[in-house]
C-alpha positions in Angstrom: 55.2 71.5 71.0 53.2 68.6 72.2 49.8 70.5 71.6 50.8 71.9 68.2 51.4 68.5 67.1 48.3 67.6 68.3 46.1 70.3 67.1 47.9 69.4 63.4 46.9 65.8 63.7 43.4 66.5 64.3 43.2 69.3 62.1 44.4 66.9 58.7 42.0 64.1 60.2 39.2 67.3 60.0 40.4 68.1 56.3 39.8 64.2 55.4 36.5 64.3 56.7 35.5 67.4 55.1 36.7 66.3 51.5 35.0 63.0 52.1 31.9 64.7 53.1 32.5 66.6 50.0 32.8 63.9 47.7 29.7 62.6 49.4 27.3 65.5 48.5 29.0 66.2 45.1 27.8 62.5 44.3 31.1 61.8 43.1 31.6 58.2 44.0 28.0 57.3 42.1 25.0 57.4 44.0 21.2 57.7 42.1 22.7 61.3 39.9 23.5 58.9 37.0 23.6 55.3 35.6 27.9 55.5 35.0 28.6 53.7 38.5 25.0 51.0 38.1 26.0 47.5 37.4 24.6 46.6 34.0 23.2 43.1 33.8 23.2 41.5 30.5 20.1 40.1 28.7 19.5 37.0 29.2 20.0 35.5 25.8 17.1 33.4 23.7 17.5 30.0 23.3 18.1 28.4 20.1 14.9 26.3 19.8 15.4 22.8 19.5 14.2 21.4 15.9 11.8 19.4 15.6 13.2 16.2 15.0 12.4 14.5 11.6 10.8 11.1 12.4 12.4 7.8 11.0 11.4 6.6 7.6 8.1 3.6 7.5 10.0 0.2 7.2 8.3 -1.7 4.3 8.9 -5.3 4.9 10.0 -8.2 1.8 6.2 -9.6 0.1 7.6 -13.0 -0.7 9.2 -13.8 2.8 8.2 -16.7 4.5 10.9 -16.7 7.1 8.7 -15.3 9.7 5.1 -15.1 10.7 2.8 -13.0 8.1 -0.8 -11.6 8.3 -2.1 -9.8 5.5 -5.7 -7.9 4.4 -5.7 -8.5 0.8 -7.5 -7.4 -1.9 -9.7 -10.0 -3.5 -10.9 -10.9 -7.4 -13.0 -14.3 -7.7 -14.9 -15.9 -10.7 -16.9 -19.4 -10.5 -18.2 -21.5 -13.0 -19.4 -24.6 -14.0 -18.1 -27.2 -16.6 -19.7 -29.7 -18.2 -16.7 -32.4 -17.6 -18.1 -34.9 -20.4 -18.0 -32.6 -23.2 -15.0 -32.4 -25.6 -13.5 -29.4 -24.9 -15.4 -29.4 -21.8 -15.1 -25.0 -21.5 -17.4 -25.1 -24.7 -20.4 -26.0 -22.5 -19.6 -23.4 -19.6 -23.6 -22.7 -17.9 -23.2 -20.8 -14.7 -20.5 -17.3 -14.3 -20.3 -15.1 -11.5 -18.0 -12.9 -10.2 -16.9 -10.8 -7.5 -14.2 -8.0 -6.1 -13.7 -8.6 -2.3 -11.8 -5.0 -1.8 -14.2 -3.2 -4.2 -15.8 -1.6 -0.5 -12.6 -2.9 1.1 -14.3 -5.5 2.7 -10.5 -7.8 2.7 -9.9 -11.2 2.6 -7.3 -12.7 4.4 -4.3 -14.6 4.2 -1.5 -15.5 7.0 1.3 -17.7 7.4 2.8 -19.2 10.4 6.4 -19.7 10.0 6.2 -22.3 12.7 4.1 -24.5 11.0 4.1 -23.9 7.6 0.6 -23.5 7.6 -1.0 -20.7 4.8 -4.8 -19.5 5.7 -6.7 -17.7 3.3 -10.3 -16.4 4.6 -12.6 -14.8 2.4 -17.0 -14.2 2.6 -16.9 -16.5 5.9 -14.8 -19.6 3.5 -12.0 -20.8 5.4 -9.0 -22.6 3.7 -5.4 -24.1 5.0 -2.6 -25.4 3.5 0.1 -27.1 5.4 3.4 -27.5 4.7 3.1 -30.8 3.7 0.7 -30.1 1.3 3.8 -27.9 -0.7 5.0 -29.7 -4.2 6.7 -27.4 -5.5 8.8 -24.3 -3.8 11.7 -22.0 -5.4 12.4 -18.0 -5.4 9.6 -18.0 -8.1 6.8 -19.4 -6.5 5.5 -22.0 -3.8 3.2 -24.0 -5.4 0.1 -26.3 -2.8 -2.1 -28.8 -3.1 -4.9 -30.5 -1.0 -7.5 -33.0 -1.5 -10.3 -30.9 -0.5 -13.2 -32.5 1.8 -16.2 -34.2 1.0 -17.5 -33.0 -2.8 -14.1 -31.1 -3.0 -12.4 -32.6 -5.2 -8.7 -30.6 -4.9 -7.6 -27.4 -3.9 -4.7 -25.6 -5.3 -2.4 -22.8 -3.9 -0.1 -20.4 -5.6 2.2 -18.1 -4.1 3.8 -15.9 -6.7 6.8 -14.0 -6.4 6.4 -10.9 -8.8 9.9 -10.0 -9.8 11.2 -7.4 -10.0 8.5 -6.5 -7.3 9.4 -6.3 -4.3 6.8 -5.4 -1.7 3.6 -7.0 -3.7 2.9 -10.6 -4.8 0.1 -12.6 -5.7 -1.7 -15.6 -4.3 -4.0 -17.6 -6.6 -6.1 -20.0 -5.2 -8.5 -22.7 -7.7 -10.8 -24.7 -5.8 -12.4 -27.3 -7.8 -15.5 -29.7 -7.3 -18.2 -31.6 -8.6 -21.9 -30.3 -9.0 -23.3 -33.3 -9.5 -21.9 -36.3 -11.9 -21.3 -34.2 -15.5 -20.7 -30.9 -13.7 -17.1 -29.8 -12.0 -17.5 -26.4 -10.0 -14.2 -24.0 -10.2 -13.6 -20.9 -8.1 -10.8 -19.5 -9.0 -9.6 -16.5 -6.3 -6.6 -14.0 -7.1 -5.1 -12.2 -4.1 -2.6 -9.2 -3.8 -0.9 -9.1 -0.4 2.2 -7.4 0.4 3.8 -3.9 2.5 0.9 -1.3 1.8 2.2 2.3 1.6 1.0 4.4 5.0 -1.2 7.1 4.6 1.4 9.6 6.1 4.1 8.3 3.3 1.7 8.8 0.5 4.1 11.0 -2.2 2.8 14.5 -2.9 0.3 16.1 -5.1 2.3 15.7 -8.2 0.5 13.7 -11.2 2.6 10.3 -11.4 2.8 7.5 -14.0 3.2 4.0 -13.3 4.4 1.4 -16.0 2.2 -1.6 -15.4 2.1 -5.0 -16.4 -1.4 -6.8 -16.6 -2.4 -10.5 -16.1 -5.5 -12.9 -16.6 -6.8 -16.2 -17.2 -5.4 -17.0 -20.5 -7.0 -18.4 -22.3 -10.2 -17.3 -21.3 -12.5 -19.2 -19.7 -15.2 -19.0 -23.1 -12.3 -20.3 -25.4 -12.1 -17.2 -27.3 -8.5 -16.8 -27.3 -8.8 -13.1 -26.2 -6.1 -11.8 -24.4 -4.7 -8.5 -22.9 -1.5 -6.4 -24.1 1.2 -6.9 -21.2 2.2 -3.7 -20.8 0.3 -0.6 -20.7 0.4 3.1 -18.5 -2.0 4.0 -16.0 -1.7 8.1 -14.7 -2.1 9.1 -10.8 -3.5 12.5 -10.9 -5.6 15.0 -8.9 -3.6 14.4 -5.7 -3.2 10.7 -5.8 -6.9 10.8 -5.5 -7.8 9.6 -9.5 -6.5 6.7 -11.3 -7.3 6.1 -15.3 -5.3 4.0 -18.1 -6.1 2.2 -21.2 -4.7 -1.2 -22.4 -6.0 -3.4 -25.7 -7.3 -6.6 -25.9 -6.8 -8.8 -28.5 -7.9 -12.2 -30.1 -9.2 -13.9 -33.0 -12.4 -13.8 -32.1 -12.6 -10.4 -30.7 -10.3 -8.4 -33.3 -9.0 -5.6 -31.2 -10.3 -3.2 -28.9 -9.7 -1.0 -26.1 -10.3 -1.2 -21.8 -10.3 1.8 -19.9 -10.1 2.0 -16.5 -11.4 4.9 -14.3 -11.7 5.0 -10.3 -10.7 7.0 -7.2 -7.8 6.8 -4.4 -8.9 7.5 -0.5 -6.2 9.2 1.6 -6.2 6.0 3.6 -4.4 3.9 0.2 -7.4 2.6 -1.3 -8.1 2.1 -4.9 -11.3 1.2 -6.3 -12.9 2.0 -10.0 -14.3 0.6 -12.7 -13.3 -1.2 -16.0 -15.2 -0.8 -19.4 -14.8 -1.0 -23.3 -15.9 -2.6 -26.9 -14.2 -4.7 -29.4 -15.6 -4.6 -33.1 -17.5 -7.6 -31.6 -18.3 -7.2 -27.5 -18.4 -4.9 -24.8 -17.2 -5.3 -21.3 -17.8 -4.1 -18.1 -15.6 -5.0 -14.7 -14.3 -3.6 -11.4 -10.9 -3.0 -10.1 -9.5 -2.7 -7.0 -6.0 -2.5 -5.0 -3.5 -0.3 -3.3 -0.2 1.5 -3.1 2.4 -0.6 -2.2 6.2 0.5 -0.5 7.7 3.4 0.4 6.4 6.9 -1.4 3.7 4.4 -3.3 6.9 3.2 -5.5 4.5 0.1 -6.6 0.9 -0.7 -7.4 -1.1 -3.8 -7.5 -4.5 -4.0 -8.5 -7.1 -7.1 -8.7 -10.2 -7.4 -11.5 -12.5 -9.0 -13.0 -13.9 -8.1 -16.3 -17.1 -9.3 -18.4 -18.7 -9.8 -22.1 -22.3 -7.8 -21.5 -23.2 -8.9 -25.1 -24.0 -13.0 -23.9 -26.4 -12.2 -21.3 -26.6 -14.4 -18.6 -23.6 -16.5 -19.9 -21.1 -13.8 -20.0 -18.0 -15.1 -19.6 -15.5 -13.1 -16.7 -12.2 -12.7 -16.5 -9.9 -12.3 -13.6 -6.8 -11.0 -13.3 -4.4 -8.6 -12.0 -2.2 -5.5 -12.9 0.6 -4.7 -11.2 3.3 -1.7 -11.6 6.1 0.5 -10.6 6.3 4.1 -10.1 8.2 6.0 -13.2 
């Protein structure tokens, strides 16, 4: 009994070898016959990419803010001229004109204030002026309004700081320095500057052609006495890619009747404007230069600086200086 047992028990541990030797060759627990028993590893999955991130929008600081320290390269417009301070009116006698565009090959003037102080500096064509604070009689929201006894044959210079409203990120600084030129003779230059938050090149608006409605200034009256003066309001186009300016606006005046300026000049990519000025009257023609930039964010205002002259009176034509100054429509 004892050995029957035993040859059972090691003839069913035979059988379970066999079948698993079976199983084995059969390939039925998986093996390289097919890919059913193979782990499967998943793709590894594509990152999302990360966008690019949209970089913050230019800051365009406040033009009339004194509050802190200011440096500015400004366009430019100067006239001089001589009077003959005996004569009655004295601008009847006017001998000796010129006229110039500092800006019209952006070669900028310029014009800081240290909040510290009080101190304004303007610096154009290697001429240096400053104004303190205690040289300030006059100062509101409008303007802030300087004047100094100017040295030697100086006899006063005068300091205008001019808070353009509604304008927001240009102003103006005029400047009139007067002298004498001997005992009958007083010597004016009179200097207009645009200063302000220049638009950057990478915030220039796109190709689209823009208007601007503009408001123009000058020396009124003018310096010859004519009573010419300019319509206030006129349209100036942006075309070609913000690379072309033009616009028309009249001039009137007893003297002149009526007639029409055009203006005409190009835009770099870096914001600057330069171009010409030129028309007729029933009486005159006039010939002048502009020049200027973009000012805030997407160019929402412009300010230009010119000077403008009668071609028909020779070598006394008399110049006008001014400026024109907009907002995007």
């Amino acid at each position: 009994m004892k050995f029957k047992a035993l040859v059972g028990h090691n003839l069913g541990r035979f059988n379970i070898l066999a079948a698993c030797l079976f199983l084995a060759a059969c390939g039925g627990g998986g093996g390289d016959s097919g890919s059913g028993g193979a782990v499967v590893v998943p793709p590894t999955p594509t990152p999302t990419p990360t966008p690019t991130p949209t970089p913050p929008s230019p800051s365009y600081a406040t033009a009339y803010d004194f509050t802190v320290d200011r440096s500015f390269k400004v366009p430019m417009a100067m006239i001089y001229y001589s009077q003959n301070i005996i004569a009655d009116p004295p601008y009847l006698t006017l001998d000796t004109f010129g006229d110039a565009i500092f800006g019209r090959d952006f070669q900028l003037s310029d014009l800081t204030y240290s909040h510290s102080t009080g101190t304004v500096t303007t610096k154009h064509d290697g001429v240096t002026s400053t104004f303190a604070a205690s040289d300030i009689y006059r100062q509101d929201d409008e303007a802030t309004n300087y004047f100094r006894p100017g040295p030697e044959n100086i006899d006063r210079d005068l300091l205008q700081i001019l808070n353009l409203k509604p304008l927001k990120y240009v102003a103006l600084a005029r400047q009139d320095t007067e002298g004498r030129g001997g005992a009958e003779k007083k010597l004016t230059r009179r200097r207009e500057f645009l200063f302000g938050a220049p638009t950057l090149s990478t915030d220039m608006p796109g190709s689209a052609d823009t208007d601007y409605n503009m408001a123009l200034h000058s020396t009124i009256p003018p310096l010859d006495g004519s009573g010419a003066y300019f319509s206030q309001a006129t349209n100036i186009q942006i075309s070609q890619g913000m690379s072309r300016i033009s616009g028309t606006f009249d001039i009137f005046g007893d003297s002149l009747e009526t007639g029409k300026i055009t203006l005409s000049g190009s835009i770099t990519p870096g914001n600057e404007i330069t171009g010409t000025m030129s028309g007729t009257t029933q009486k005159y023609s006039f010939t002048g230069d502009f020049a200027g930039r973009f000012y805030g964010p997407k160019a929402t205002e412009i300010g230009l600086v010119f000077t403008l002259r009668r071609q028909s009176l020779g070598e006394k034509r008399m110049p006008f200086v001014g400026f024109i100054t907009g907002t995007r429509k």
